[in-house]
C-alpha positions in Angstrom: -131.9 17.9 4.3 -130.7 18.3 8.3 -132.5 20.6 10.3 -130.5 23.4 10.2 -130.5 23.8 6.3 -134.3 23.5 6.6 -134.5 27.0 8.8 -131.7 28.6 6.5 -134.4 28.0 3.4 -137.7 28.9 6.0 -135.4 32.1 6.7 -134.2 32.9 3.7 -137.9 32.9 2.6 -139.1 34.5 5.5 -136.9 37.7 4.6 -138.2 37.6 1.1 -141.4 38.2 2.4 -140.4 40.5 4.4 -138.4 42.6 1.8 -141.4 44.4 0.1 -142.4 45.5 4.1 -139.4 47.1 4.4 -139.1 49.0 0.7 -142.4 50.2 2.2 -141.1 51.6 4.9 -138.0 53.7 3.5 -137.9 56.6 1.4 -139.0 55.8 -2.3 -135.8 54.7 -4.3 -133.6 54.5 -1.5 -131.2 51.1 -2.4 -131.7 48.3 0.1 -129.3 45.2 1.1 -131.1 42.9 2.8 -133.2 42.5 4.6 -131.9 39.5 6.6 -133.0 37.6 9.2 -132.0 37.5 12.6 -132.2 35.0 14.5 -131.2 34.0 18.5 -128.1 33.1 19.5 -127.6 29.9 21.0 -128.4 30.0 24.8 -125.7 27.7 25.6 -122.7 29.0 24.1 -123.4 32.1 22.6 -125.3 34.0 25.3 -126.4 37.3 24.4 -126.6 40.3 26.8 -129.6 40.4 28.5 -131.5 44.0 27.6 -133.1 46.1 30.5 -136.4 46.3 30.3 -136.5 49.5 30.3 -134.3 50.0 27.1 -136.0 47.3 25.4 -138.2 49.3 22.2 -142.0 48.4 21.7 -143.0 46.6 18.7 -147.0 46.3 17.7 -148.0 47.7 21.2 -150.9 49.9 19.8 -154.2 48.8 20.7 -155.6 50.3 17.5 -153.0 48.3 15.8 -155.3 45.5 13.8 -152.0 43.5 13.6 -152.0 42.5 17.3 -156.5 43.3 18.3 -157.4 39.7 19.1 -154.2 37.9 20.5 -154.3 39.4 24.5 -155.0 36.3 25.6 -152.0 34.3 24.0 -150.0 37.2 24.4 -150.8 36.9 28.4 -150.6 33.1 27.8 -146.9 33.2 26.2 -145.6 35.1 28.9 -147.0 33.0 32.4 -146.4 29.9 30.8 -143.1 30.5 28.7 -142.1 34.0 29.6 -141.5 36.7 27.2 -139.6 35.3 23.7 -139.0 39.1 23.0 -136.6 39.1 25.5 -132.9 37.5 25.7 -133.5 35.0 29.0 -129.5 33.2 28.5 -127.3 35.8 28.4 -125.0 38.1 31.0 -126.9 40.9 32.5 -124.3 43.0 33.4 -121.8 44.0 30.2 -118.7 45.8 30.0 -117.2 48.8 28.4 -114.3 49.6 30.3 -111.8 50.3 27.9 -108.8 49.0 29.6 -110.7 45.5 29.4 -111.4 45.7 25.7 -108.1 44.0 24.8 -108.7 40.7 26.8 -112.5 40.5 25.7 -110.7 40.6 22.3 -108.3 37.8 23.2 -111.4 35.8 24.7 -113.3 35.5 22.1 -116.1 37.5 23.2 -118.9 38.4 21.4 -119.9 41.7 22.8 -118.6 44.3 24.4 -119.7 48.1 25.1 -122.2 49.8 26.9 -126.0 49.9 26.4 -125.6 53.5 25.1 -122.8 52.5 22.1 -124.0 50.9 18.9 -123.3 47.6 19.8 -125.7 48.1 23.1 -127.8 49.9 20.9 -128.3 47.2 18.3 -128.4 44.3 21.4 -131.4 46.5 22.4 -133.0 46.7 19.2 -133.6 42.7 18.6 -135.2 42.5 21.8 -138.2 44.7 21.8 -141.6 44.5 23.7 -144.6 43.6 22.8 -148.1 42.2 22.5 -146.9 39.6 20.2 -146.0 36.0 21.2 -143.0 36.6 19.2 -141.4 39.7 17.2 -138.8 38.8 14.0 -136.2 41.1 13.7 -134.6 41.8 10.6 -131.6 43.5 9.7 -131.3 45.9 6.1 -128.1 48.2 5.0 -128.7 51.1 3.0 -126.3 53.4 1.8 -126.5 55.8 4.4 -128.1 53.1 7.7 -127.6 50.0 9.2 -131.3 49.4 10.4 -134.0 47.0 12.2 -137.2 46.3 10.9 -140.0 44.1 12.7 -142.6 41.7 11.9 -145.0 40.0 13.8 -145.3 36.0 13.8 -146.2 33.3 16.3 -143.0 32.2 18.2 -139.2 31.9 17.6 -139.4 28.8 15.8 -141.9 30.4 13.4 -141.1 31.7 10.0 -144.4 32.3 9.3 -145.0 36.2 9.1 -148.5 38.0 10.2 -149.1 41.2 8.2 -147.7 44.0 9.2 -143.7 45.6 9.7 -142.2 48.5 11.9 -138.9 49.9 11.3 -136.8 50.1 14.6 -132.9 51.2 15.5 -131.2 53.1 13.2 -127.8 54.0 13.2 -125.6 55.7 10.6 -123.5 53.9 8.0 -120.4 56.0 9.0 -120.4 54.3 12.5 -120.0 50.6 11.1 -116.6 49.8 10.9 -116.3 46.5 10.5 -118.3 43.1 10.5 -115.8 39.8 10.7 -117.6 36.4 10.5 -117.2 33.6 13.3 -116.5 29.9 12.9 -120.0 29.4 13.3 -121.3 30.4 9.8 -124.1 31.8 10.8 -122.4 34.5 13.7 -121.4 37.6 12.3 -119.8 40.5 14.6 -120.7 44.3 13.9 -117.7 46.4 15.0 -118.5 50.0 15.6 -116.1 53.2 15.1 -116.4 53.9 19.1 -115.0 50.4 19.6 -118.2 48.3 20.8 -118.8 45.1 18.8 -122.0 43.1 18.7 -122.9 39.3 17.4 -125.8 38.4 15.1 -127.3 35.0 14.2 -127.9 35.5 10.6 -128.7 32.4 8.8 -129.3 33.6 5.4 -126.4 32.8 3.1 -127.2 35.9 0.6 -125.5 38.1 3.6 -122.0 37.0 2.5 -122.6 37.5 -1.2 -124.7 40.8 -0.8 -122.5 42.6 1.7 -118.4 43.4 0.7 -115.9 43.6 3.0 -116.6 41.0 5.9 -113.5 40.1 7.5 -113.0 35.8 7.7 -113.1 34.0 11.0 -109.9 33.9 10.9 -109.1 37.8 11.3 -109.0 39.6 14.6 -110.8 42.3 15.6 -110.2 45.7 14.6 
């Protein structure tokens, strides 16, 4: 087993952990997909846009919040030392949603465009929240009527191991996803949005394929 198929089984166990958090969290009966992990983009190739900080949500800030009481100091640690994991540190800072560009960032390959105010900039947003945690998982569920974040606290990026605890986040309406088309990377998937803004995931759990219809191949172009 390589390393990679290692975190697809610590993920795909990581978001059946999670899944009862989440149920928890939505309206009783409500039908849930997911949820599945998300993890970062490469930070080489990839290169997600960089949220502003003051966009960026707040995850397990609450000082009342047992989760976090007790981890100040590696919290304050984390972030001299190592900076804030929260936050994207590889991508573009400034993003574009001029429309008469949208074409060419099609032809490019690109894997975002938009503005911090469309879905896409909204979801970008989401999966870098702030907090007193070394390091917030985000997690991504469909339900018939949402396409929504969920959080849960755990030591660092490279950790699969949950602490207790969950938070829902972002929450946009089903009606807005328009498409979602998979990269040659198997792991990238793009979320297309009715106003035209497209965003890229890491998702490394193989049930997302099987448990969600319609995703275009990595062959098709973008909508």
């Amino acid at each position: 087993m390589n390393i990679e198929e290692a975190k697809r089984i610590a993920s795909a166990a990581c978001a059946e952990e999670m899944r009862p958090r989440v149920v928890a969290l939505l309206p009783p009966g409500t039908p849930v997909t997911g949820p599945f992990t998300i993890n970062r983009l490469d930070w080489w190739r990839e290169r997600e846009p960089v949220a502003p900080a003051d966009r960026r949500p707040k995850a397990f800030v609450d000082a009342d919040n047992t989760v976090g009481t007790g981890h100040k100091a590696k919290v304050v640690a984390s972030t001299l030392f190592w900076g804030d994991e929260n936050a994207s540190t590889n991508g573009p800072k400034h993003i574009c949603d001029d429309p008469g560009k949208r074409e060419k960032y099609k032809r490019r390959k690109r894997g975002f465009w938009g503005g911090w105010d469309s879905p896409a900039g909204q979801l970008e947003t989401a999966i870098q929240p702030n907090s007193r945690w070394w390091y917030v998982r985000s997690f991504l569920v469909l339900t018939p009527d949402a396409l929504q974040v969920f959080y849960a606290p755990c030591a660092s990026s490279d950790s699969f191991d949950l602490a207790e605890g969950a938070e829902a986040g972002w929450r946009c309406p089903r009606s807005q996803l328009a498409w979602i088309r998979r990269q040659k990377k198997e792991t990238l998937f793009e979320f297309g949005f009715t106003d035209g803004s497209w965003a890229t995931l890491n998702i490394p759990n193989h049930e997302f394929t099987t448990q969600v219809p319609g995703i275009l191949p990595a062959g098709a172009s973008r909508p």
